[in-house]
N, C-alpha and C positions, 0 to 999 in steps of 0.2 A: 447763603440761600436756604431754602428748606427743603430740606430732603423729604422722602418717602419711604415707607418701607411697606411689607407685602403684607406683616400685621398687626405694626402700632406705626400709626405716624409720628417720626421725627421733627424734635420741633429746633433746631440751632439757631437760638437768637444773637450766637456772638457773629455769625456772617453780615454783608451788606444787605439792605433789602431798600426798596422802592415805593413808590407809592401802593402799585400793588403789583404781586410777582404770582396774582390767580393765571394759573393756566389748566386745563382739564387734559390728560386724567393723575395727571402726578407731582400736582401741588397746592400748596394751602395759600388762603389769602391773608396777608401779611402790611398793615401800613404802619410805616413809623417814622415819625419825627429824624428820629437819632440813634445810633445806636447806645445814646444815656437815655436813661429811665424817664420818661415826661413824669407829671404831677400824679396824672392818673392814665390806668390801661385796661384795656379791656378784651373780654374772651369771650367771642360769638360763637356760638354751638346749634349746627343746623340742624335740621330735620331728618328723619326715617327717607332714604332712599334719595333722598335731594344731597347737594353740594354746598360748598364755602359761598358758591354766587347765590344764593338765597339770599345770605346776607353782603351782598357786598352794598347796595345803597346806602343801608344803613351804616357799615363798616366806613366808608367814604365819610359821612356826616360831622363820624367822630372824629376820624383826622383831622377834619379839617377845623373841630374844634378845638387839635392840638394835643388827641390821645396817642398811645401808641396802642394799635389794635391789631390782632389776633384772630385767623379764624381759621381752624384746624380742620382738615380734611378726614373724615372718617376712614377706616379699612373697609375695605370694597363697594367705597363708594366715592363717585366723580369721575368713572369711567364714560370716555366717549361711546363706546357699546353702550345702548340703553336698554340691552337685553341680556347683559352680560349676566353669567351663569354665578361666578366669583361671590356676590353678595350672601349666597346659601353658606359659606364658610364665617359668616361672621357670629361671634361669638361672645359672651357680656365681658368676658372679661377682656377682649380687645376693644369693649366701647370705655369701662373701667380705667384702662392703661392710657387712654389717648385724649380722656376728659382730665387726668392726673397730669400726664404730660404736659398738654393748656397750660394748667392753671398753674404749675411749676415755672411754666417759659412766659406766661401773661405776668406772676410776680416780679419775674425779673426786667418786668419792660414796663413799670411803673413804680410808683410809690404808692399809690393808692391802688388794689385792684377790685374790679366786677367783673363776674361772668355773668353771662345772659345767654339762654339757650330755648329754643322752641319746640315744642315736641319732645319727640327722643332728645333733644338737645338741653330741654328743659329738664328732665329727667336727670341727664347727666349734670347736671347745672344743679338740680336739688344734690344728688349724689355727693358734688364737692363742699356744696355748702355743709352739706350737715356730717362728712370726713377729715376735711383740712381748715386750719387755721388761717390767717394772715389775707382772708377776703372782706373786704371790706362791705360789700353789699352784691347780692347773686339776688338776679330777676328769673325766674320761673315763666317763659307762658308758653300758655293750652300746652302743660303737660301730661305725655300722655300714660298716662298710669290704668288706664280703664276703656274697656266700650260699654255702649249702649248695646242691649239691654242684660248682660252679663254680670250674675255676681262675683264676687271677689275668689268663693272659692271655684265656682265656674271656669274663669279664667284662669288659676292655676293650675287646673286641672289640664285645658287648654295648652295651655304652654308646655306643663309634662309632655303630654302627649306629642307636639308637637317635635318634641325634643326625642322620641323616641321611633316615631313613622317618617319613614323615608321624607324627603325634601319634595316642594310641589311650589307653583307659584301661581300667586294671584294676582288678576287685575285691578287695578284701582280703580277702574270703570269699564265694566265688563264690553258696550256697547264699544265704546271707543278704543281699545284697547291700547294698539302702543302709538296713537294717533295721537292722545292728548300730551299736553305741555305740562312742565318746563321741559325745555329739549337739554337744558342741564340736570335734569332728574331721571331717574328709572318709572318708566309706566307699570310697574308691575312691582312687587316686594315676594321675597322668600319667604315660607313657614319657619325655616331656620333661624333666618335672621331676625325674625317678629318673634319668636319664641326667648331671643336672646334681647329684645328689648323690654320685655313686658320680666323676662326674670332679673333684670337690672333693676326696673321701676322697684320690683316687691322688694328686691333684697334694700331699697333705701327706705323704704314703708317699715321694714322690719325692725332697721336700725333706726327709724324716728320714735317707734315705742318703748326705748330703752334709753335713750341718751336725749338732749340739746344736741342743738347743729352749731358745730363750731363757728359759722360764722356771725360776723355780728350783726349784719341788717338782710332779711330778706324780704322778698318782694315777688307777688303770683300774681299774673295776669291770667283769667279764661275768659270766656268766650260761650256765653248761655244760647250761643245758637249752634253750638259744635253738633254735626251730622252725626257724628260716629262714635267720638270720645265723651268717655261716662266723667263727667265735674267731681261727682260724689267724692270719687278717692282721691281729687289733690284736696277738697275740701277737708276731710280725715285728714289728710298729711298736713294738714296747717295748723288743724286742731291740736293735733300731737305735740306740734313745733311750740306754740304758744300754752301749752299742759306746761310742759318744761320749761318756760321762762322765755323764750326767743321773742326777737320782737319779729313779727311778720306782719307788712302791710297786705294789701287785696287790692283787685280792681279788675272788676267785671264787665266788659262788652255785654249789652243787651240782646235782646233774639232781637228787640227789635230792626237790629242794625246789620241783621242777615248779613253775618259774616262766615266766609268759611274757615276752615281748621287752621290752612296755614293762612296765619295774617302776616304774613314779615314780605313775602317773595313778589317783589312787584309784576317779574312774571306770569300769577293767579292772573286769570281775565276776569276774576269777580273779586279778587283784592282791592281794597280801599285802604290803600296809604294815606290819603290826608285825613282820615278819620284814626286810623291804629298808630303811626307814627308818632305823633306829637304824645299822644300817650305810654309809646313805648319809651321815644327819648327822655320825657321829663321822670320816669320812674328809673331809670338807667341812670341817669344827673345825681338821681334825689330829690329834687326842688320839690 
């Protein structure tokens, strides 16, 4: 089964698992053929303050196209408390060790592997792309590296700071506070822990203007109507990628298509799956 732990999740891919063994608050969702390696596997990496059931539709998809898929539960996040306090302890290099961990227990549960990650997830999803070897294609979307209307070093500064004043927490919708959905997500995120996602994002921005991303195909989905999230900087980070010889495809959601930030979570009441979906799948494929 898969274990948990209090600050990197455990990932044991030599135990039995099931179709799927998500349960909240102290487990990862897990589907797999066999416990032998199918052709290809894959490693979903959810969002800032949301869980593994973000992605479990999707997760479901590829089973049943006969993947073995993976989807790792963050530290101090997927708690049935949706107020829980815990999330201020998290820190980059606990998102660092548990995006590593993935993609260590995803290689082993395929021959061919992809990660794909949204958000923070994307982020961490750039992070391995452009650190480890032996990935075959890492999908990026709407990741978040940036807001609107903040510059770059605005935002570092931000994040110091954050990192230095006491913890405080914000709502994601001030009006509605812990009223809105998903009721598998936290209404609310930490300074702390925003501070330790955006200094993750930089330190892989960092190491994109110094090196190629070891892996060999990636692939950036955003989203030109994002509310909040600045494009600018995953554009730069592609630019960087492709400076240095990487191949990196793109693929843009329009404003026109009034989409929000997260597009994965069929629980959004203003998500539109049958418009994001097919676009996420076939860039996930390759086709």
């Amino acid at each position: 089964m898969v274990a948990a732990h209090d600050d990197v999740e455990l990932l044991d891919v030599a135990g039995p698992c099931s179709v799927s063994t998500f349960t909240r608050p102290q487990r990862s969702t897990r589907y797999c053929e066999s416990l032998d390696p199918t052709e290809r596997s894959l490693v979903l990496l959810h969002g800032f303050t949301n869980c593994p059931q973000q992605f479990d539709a999707l997760g479901k998809h590829f089973y049943e196209l006969g993947w073995n898929v993976l989807i790792p539960r963050y530290p101090r996040h997927g708690y049935s408390d949706r107020l829980t306090t815990s999330v201020s302890e998290l820190r980059s290099e606990h998102l660092v060790a548990v995006a590593n961990r993935a993609a260590e227990a995803g290689a082993g549960l395929g021959e061919r592997l992809t990660v794909a990650g949204l958000s923070l997830g994307g982020i961490l999803t750039g992070y391995v792309a452009q650190t480890r070897s032996g990935i075959e294609r890492a999908v990026l979307i709407a990741p978040m590296f940036g807001l609107k209307p903040i510059p770059g070093w605005g935002l570092a500064f931000m994040t110091r700071l954050a990192e230095i004043l006491p913890n405080f927490y914000i709502w994601w919708n001030s009006a509605e506070k812990d009223r809105i959905g998903p009721e598998h997500g936290y209404p609310r995120f930490s300074t702390k822990a925003y501070a330790a996602l955006f200094e993750t994002g930089s330190s892989l921005r960092r190491a994109a203007r110094k090196s190629a991303p070891a892996s060999k195909r990636i692939d950036v989905i955003t989203n030109a109507a994002e509310p909040r999230l600045d494009n600018r900087f995953t554009y730069q980070l592609v630019d960087r990628w492709r400076a240095h010889g990487a191949t990196v495809g793109t693929y843009e959601f329009p404003a026109a298509d009034h989409l929000p930030h997260d597009l994965i979570d069929p629980a959004n009441p203003e998500q539109n799956t049958k418009l994001v979906y097919p676009v996420v799948i076939r860039t996930i494929v390759g086709a």
